[in-house]
Structure formats: C-alpha cells, structure tokens
Backbone as CSV, one residue per row, in Angstrom:
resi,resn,N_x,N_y,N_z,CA_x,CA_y,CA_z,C_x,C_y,C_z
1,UNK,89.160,108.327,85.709,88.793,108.064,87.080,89.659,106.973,87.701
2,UNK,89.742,106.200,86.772,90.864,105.075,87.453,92.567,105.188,87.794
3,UNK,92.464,106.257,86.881,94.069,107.110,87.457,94.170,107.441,88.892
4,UNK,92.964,108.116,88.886,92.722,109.069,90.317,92.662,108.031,91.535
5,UNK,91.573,107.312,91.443,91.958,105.810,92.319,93.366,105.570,92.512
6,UNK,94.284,105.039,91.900,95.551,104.855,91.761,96.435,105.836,92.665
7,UNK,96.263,106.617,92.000,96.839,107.825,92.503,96.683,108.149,94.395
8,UNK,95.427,108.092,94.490,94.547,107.994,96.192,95.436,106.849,97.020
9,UNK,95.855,105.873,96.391,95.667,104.481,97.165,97.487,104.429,97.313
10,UNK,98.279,105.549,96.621,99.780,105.361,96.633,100.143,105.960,97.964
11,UNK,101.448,105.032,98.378,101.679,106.017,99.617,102.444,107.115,99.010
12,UNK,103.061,108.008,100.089,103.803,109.272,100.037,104.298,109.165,101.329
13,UNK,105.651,109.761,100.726,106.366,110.937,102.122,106.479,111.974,102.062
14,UNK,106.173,112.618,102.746,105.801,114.153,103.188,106.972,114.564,103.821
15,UNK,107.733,115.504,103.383,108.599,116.443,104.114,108.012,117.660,104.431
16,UNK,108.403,118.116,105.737,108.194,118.859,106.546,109.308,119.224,107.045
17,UNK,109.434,120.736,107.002,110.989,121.567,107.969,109.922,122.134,108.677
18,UNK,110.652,122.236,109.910,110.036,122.904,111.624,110.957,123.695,111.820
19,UNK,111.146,124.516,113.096,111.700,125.221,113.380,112.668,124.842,114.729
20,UNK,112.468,123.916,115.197,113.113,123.045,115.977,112.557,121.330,116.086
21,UNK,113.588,120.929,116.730,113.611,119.513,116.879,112.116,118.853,117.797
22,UNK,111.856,119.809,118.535,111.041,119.895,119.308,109.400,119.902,119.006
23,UNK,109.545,120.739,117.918,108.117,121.379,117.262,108.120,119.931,115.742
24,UNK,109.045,119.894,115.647,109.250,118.342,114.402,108.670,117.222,115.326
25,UNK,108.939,116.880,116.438,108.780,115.997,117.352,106.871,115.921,117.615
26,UNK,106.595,117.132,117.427,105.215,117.096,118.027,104.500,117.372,117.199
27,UNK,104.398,117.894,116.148,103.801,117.429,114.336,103.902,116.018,114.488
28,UNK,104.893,115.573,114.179,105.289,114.099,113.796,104.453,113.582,114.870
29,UNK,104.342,113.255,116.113,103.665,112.722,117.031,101.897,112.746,116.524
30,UNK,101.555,114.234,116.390,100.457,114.420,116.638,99.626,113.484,115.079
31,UNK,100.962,114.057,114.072,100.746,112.890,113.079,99.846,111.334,113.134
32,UNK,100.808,110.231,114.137,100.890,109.230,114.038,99.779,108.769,115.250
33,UNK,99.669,109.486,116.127,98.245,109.546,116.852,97.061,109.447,116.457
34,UNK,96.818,110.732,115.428,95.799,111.092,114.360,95.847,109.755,113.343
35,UNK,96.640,108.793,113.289,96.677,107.999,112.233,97.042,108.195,110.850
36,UNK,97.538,109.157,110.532,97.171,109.978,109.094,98.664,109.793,108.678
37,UNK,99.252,109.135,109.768,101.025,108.824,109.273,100.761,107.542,109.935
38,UNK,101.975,106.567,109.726,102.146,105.324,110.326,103.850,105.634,110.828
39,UNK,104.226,106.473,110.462,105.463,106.903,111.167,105.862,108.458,110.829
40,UNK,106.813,108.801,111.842,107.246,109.894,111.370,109.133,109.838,111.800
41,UNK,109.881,110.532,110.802,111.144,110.908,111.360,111.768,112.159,111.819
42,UNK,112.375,112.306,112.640,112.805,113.832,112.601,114.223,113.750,112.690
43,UNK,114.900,114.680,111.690,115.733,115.052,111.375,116.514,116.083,112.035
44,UNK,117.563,116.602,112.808,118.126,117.739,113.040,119.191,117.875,113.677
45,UNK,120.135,118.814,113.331,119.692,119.658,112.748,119.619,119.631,111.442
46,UNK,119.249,120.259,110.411,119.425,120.959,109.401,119.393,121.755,108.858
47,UNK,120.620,122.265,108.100,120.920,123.760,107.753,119.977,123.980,106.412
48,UNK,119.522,125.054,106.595,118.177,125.492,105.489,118.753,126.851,104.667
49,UNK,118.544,126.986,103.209,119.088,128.190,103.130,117.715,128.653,102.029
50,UNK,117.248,129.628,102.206,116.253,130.118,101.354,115.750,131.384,101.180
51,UNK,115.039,132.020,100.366,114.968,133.449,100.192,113.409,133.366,100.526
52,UNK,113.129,134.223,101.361,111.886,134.982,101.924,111.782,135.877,102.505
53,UNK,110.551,136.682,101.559,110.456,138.262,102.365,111.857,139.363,101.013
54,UNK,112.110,138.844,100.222,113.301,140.070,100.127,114.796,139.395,100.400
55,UNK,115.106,138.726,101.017,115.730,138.677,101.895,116.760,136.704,101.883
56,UNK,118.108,136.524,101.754,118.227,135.561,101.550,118.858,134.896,103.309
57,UNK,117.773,133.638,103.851,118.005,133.184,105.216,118.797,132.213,105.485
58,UNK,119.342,131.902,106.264,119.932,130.767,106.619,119.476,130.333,108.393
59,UNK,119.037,129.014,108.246,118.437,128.862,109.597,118.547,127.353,109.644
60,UNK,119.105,126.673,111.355,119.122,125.555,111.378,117.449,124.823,112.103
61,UNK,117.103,124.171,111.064,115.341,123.355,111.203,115.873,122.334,111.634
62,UNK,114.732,121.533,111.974,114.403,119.619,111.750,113.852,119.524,110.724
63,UNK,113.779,118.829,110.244,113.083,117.693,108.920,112.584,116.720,108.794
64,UNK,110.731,116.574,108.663,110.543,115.807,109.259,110.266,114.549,108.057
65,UNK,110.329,113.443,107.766,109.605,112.678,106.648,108.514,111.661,107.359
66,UNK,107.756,112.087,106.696,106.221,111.080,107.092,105.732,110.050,106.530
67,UNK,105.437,109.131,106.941,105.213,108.237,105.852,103.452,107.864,105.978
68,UNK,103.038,108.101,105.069,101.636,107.979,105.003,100.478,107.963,103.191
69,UNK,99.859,107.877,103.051,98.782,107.667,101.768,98.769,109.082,101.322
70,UNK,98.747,108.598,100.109,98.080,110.214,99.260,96.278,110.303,99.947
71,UNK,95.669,109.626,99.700,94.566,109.666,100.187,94.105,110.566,101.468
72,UNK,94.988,110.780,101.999,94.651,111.389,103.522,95.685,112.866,103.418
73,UNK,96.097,113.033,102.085,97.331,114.413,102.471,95.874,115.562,102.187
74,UNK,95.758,116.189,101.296,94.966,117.246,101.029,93.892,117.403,102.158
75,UNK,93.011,116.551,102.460,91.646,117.319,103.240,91.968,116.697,104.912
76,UNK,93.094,116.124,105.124,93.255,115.695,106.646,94.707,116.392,107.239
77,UNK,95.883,115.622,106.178,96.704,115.628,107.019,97.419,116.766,106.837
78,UNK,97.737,117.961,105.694,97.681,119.148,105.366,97.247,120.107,106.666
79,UNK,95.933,120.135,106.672,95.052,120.958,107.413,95.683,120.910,109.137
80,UNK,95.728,119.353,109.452,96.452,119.142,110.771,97.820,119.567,111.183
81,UNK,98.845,119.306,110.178,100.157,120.225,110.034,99.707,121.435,110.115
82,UNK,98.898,122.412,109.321,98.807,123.735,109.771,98.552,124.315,110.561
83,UNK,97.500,122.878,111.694,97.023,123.773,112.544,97.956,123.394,113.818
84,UNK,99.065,122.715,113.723,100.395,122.577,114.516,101.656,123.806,114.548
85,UNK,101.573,124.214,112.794,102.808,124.535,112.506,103.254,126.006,112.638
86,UNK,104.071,126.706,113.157,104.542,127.795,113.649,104.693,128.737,112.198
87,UNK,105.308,128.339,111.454,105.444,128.866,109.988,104.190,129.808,109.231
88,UNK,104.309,130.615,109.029,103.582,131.791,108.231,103.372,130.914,107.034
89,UNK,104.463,130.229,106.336,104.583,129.129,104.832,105.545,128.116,105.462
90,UNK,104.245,127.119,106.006,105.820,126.003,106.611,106.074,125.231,104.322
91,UNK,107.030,124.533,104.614,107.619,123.620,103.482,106.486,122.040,104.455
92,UNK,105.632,121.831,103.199,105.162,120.577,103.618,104.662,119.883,101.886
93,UNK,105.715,118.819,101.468,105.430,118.230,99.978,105.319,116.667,100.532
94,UNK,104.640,116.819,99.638,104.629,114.945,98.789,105.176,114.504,98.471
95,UNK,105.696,113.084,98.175,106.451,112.448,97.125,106.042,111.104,97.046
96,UNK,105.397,111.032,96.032,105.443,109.395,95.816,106.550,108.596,95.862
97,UNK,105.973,107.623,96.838,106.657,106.060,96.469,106.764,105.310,95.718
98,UNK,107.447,104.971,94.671,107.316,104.393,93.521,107.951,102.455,93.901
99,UNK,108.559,102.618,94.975,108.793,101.076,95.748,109.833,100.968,96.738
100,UNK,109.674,100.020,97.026,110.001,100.006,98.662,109.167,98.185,98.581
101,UNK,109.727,97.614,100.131,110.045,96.600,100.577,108.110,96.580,100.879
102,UNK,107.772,95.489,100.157,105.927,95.305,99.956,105.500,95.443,101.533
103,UNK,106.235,94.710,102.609,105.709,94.409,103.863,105.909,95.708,104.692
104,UNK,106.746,96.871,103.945,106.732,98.073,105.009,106.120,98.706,104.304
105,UNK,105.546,98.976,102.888,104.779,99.747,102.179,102.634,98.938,102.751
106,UNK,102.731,97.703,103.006,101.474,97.119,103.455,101.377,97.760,105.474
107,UNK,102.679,97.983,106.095,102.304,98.246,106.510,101.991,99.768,107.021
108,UNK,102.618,101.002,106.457,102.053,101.877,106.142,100.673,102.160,105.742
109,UNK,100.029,101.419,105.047,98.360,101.557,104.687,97.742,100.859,106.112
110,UNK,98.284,100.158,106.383,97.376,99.101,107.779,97.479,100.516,108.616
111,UNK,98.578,101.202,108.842,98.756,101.873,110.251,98.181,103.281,109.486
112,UNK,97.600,103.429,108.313,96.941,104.429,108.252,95.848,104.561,107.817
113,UNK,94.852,103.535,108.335,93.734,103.153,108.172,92.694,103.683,109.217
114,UNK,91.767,104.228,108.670,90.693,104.749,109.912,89.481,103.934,110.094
C-alpha cells in the first residue's frame, strides 16, 4: 500500500499527439483550467509515422507534454482528454519524473491541487 501512495503523489508528463496545433492548444488549455495540469506545451509541427488500420501513415501533429500528478491521470485527466480529443485512439502516456529542479516539481503539485 505504501508503494501505491508513492506512486499517486509522483508527478508525470503526459504526452499527447493532436491533430493540429490548434486542437493541442485547447486540450492543453482545457487541461490547466480544469487544474489537472499546472502547465501544458504544444509542440508543432511534428512529423508522426505509424501503422493503423492495415496501413502505414505519415501525418504532421502537435505534441503536447503536460505536466501534472499521477494521482489525477486515470479517473480525471484521461477521461477529460477523451472527451476533447478528435482521435478514434488519440496517443496519451505517462511518464514519471524521476527529478527535476524541487521548486518546479513543488510547484506542479501546488498548481494541481483541488
């Protein structure tokens, strides 16, 4: 149980590809409104190359990185990306922070506090 604590209380960045700069812009926004990020970046263009459907694509996205708590990805901030995101299967992962500068990692938890 005390893993899991641990685990809850780490931040993450979340990548996210959109389909334009535009639609990255307003995830990311709706993000940091909602509180559930303390920032967001958007990236673009970027060239994407991946196989879906059969079929191998190439398409220029944004990219977005979020910075926000594990605590809030699965039952908040997940659900809110989907109900933004244009994508049939948008790309939306995690990644722990393992360190970073204490006063921008403290303030990430302050600005994602409800």
């Amino acid at each position: 149980m005390a893993d899991q604590a641990i685990l809850q209380d780490q931040t993450i960045l979340v990548l996210i590809t959109a389909p334009s700069e535009a639609v990255g812009r307003e995830i990311g926004r709706a993000l940091v409104e909602q509180r559930l990020a303390a920032g967001a970046n958007v990236i673009a263009p970027v060239n994407s190359v991946f196989h879906w459907k059969g079929r191998i694509n190439e398409e220029a996205e944004s990219l977005l990185m979020v910075q926000s708590r594990a605590a809030l990805f699965e039952e908040r901030l997940l659900p809110a990306v989907l109900a933004l995101h244009p994508y049939e299967v948008p790309e939306v992962i995690a990644l722990s922070i393992l360190m970073g500068l204490q006063s921008y990692l403290d303030w990430i938890e302050t600005e994602t506090q409800i």
